[in-house]
C-alpha positions as CSV (number, residue, x, y, z in Angstrom):
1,X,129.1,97.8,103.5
2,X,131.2,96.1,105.5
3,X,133.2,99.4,107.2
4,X,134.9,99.3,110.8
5,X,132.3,102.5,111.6
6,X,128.7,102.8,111.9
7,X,126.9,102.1,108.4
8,X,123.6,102.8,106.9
9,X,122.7,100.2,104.5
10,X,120.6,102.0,101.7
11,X,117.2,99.9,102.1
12,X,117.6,100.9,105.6
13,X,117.3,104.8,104.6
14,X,114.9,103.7,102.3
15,X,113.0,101.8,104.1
16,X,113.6,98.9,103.7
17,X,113.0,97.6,103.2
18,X,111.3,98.2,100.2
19,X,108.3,97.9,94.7
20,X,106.8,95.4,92.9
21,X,108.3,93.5,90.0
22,X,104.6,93.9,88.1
23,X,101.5,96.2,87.8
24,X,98.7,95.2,89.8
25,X,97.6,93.1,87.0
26,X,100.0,90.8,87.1
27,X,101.0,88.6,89.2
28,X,104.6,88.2,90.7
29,X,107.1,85.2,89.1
30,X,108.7,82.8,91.3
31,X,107.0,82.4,95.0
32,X,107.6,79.9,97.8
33,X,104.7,77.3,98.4
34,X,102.8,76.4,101.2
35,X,105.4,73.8,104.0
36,X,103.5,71.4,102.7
37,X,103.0,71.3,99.5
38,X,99.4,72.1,99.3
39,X,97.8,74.7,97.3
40,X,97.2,78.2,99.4
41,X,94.0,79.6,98.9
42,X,94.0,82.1,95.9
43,X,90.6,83.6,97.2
44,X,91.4,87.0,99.5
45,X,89.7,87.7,102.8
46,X,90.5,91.5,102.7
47,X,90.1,93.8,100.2
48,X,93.8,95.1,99.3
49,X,92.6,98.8,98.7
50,X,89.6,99.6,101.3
51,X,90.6,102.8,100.0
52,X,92.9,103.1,96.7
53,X,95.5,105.2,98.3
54,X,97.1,107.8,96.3
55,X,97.7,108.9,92.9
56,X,98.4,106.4,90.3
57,X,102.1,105.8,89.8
58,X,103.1,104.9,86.3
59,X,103.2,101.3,86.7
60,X,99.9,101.5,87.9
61,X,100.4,100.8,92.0
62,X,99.7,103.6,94.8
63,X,100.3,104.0,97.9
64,X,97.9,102.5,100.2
65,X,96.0,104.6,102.4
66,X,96.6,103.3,106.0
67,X,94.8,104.2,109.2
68,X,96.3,106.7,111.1
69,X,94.4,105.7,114.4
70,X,95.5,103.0,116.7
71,X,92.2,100.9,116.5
72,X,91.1,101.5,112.7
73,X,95.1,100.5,111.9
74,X,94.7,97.2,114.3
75,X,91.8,96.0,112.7
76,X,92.9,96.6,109.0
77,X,96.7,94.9,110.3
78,X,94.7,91.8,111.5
79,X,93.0,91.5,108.5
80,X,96.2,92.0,106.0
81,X,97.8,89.5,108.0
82,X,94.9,86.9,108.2
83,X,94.8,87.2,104.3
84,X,98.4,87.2,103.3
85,X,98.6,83.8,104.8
86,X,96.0,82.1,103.2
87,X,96.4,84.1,99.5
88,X,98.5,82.6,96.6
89,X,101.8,85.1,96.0
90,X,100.6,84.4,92.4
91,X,97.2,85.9,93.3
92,X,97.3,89.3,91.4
93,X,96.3,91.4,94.7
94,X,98.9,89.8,96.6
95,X,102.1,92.4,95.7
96,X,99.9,95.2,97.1
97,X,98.3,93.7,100.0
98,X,101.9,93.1,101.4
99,X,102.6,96.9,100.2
100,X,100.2,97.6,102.7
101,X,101.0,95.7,105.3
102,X,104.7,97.4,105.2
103,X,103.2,100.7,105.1
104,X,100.8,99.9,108.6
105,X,104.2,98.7,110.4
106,X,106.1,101.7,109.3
107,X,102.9,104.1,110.7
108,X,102.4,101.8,113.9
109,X,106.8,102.2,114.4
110,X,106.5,105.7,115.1
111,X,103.7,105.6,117.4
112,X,104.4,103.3,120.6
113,X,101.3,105.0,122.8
114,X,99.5,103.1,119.9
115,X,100.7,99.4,121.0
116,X,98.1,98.6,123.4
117,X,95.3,99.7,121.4
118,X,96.7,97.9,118.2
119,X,97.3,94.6,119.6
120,X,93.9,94.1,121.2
121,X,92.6,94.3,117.7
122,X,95.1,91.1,116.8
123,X,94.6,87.4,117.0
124,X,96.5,85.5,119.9
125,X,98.4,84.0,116.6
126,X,98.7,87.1,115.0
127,X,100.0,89.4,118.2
128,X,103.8,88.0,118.9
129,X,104.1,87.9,115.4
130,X,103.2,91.6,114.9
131,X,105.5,92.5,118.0
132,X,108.1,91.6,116.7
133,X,107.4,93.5,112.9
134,X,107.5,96.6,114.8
135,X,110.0,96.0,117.1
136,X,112.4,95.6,114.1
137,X,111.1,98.7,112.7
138,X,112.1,100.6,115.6
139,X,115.1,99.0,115.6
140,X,115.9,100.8,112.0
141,X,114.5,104.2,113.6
142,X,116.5,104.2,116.5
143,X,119.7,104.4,114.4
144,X,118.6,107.1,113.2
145,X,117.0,109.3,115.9
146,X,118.1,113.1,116.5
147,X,119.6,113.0,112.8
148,X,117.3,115.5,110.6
149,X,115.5,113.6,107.4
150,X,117.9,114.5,103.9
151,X,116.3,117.2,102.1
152,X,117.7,115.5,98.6
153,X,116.8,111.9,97.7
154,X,119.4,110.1,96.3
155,X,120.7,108.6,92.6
156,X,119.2,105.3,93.0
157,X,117.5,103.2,90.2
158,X,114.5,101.1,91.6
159,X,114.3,98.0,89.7
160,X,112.6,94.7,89.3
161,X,114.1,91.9,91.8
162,X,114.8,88.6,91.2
163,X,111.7,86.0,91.7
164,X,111.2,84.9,95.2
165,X,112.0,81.3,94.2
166,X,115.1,82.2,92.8
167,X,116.5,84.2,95.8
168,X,115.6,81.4,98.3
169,X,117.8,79.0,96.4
170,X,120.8,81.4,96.2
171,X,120.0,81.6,99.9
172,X,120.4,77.9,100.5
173,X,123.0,77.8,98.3
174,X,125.4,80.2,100.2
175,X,124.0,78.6,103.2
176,X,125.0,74.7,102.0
177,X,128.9,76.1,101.2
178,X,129.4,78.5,104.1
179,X,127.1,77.5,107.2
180,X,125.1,80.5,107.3
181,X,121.6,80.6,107.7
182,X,119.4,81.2,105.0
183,X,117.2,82.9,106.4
184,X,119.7,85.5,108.0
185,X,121.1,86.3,104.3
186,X,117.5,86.9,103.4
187,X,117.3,89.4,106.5
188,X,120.4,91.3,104.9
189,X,119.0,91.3,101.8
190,X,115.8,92.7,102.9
191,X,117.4,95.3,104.5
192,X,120.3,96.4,102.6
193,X,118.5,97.1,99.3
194,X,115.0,95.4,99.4
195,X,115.8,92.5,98.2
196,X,117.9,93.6,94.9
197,X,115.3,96.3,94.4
198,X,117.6,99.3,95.0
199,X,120.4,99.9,92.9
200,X,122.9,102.6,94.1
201,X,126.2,103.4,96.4
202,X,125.4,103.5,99.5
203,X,126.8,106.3,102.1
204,X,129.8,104.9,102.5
205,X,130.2,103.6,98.9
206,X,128.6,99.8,98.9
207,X,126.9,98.7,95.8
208,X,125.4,95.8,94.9
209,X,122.3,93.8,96.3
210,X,124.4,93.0,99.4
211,X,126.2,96.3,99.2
212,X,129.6,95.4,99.6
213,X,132.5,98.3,99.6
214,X,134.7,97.3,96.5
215,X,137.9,97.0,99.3
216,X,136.0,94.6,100.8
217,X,134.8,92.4,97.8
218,X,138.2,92.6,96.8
219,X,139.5,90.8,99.9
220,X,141.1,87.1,99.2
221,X,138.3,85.1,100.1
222,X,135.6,87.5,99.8
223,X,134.5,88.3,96.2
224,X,133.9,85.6,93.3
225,X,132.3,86.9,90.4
226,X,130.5,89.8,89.6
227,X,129.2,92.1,93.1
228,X,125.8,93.1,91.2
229,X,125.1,89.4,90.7
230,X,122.8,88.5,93.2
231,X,123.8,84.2,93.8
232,X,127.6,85.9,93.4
233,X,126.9,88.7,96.4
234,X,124.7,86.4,98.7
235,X,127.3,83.9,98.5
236,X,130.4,86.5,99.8
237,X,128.2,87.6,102.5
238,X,128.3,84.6,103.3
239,X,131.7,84.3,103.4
240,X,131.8,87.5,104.7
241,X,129.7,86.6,107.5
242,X,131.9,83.5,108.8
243,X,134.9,85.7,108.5
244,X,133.3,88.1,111.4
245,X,132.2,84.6,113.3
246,X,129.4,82.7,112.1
247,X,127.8,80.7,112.1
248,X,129.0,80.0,116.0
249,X,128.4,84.0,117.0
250,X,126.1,85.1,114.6
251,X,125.3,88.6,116.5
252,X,128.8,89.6,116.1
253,X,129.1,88.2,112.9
254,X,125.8,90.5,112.0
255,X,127.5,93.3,113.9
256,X,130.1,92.8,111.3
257,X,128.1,93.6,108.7
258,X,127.1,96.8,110.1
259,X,128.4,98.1,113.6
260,X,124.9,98.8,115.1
261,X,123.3,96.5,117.6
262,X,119.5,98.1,116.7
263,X,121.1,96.8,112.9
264,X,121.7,93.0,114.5
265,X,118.9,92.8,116.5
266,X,116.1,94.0,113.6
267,X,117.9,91.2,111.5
268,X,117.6,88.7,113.5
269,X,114.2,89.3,114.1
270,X,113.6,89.5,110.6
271,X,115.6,86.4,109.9
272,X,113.1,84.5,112.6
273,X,110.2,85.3,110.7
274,X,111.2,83.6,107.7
275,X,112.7,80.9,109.4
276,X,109.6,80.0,111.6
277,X,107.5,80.3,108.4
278,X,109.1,80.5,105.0
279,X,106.3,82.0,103.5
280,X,106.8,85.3,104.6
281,X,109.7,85.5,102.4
282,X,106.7,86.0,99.4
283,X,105.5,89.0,101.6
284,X,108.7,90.6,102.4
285,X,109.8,90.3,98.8
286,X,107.0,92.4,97.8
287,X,107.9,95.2,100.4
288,X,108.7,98.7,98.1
289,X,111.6,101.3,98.7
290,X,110.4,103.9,100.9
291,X,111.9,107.2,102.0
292,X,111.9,108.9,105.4
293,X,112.4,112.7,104.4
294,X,111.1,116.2,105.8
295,X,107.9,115.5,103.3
296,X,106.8,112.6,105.0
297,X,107.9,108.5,104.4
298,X,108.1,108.9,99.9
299,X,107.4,105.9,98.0
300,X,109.7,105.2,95.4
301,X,108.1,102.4,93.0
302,X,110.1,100.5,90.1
303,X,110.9,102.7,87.6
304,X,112.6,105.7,89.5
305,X,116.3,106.6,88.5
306,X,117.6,109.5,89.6
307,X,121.6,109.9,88.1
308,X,122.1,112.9,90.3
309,X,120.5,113.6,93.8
310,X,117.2,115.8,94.0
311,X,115.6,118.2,95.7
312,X,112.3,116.1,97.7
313,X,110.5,119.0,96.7
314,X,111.7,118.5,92.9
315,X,110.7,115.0,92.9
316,X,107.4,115.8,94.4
317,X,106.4,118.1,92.0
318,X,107.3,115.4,89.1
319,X,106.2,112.3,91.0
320,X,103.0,113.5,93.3
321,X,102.5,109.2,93.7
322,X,105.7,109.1,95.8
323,X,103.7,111.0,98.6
324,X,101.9,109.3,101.8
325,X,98.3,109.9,100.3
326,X,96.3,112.5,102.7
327,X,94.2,110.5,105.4
């Protein structure tokens, strides 16, 4: 991270943005609670898996099934989103339902004859909110249009992130002792490696959970600590990120981070979300690593490591659960 030249954070090939830290028996650790302190309801309105999804993978999530129709994929989207905000994170359907409603932005992204037909089927609360999800989708796609999908995925190791909880106060830590937002470092996060999920260089050589290049970590000022700790890294981007101009001129000091204004503009929008409703940090932290490659958008759930690239068709072959189930 952190070059002079156009950079692809490695959650943003992936996805980001994004593998759950249990089995869908278990609940995830660490969650942020309702604005008010009240107790969310743990009962779900929506079934998570309307239809299972794919194969099994070997911590036993799949890949949901998602409509591939603009109405059917409105209706399911209204009701994901009506039951992730009244469900308990601690609820054990919750890591999948957000799965889910990941995997319905990513199909809606790529289909904007489909925006129309989608929104009708949302609430008047739900609609800007949902805009906005799939406007910083595109955001990711547009930096990436006329360039063909890899043919190898890469040596990445797909790991269990830190608890919710415990991200958000290495947020507001970094955010106390450098004047950055906390809700824009959980943005970065998100996208650079979903959340601490993605271990691996990036193209240009960043590693860590907020990929920084070694140079740059190295920089008087910078680095403190160890670049794969997560409270070290989110407090140097941080730093990072008043170096380049925040918090006074946080696009630029975005831009920064990665020379792409479709990179800015999707973290800023991301970085609203939380901000106008913490909550959706639980949600976004449950967002898997996904893929974009000539096979379709590949699911890659805790538990892959790859030490050398491979061949998509390899990894297919060995990994069937990584595909988009057939609709």
């Amino acid at each position: 991270m952190f070059s002079r030249n156009h950079r692809t954070p490695v959650a943003v090939l992936a996805a980001v943005a994004l593998l759950s830290a249990c089995g869908a028996a278990q609940p995830p650790s660490g969650s942020i609670k309702e604005p008010d302190g009240g107790q969310p309801h743990s009962t779900p309105t929506v079934s998570t898996a309307p239809n299972p999804g794919g194969v099994p993978a070997p911590n036993g999530r799949r890949y949901p099934l998602v409509p591939n129709q603009a109405t059917a994929l409105g209706q399911q989207l209204q009701q994901v989103e009506s039951a992730l905000e009244t469900m308990a994170p601690a609820n054990p359907e919750f890591p999948a339902l957000a799965h889910r409603q990941q995997v319905l932005y990513r199909r809606w992204s790529h289909h904007s004859d489909w925006d129309a037909a989608v929104l009708q089927q949302l609430s008047p609360k739900q609609r800007p909110v949902a805009e906005r999800q799939v406007q910083a989708r595109r955001e990711f796609l547009a930096m990436h249009r006329n360039r063909p999908a890899p043919a190898q995925l890469p040596a990445w190791r797909i790991v269990t992130p830190v608890p919710a909880e415990e991200l958000l106060n290495h947020y507001k830590e970094a955010q106390l002792q450098t004047g950055i937002d906390w809700a824009t470092l959980a943005a970065i996060n998100l996208v650079e490696t979903g959340m601490g999920r993605l271990q691996g260089l990036s193209v240009a050589g960043a590693r860590g959970p907020m990929q920084f290049l070694p140079t740059t970590w190295a920089e008087p000022g910078i680095g403190a600590g160890s670049i794969d700790d997560p409270a070290d890294a989110i407090a140097a981007a941080g730093r990072y990120l008043v170096r380049r101009g925040g918090p006074e001129n946080m696009p630029q000091a975005i831009w920064g981070y990665n020379n792409s204004w479709n990179y800015v503009r999707a973290v800023q929008t991301y970085a609203d979300l939380m901000r106008e409703d913490p909550r959706r940090l639980n949600a976004f932290h449950q967002w898997q690593i996904h893929y974009a490659s000539p096979q379709g958008d590949l699911w890659l759930p805790e538990g892959y490591e790859r030490q050398r690239p491979v061949p998509v068709s390899t990894h297919l072959e060995q990994a069937p659960w990584s595909a988009p189930p057939a609709r």
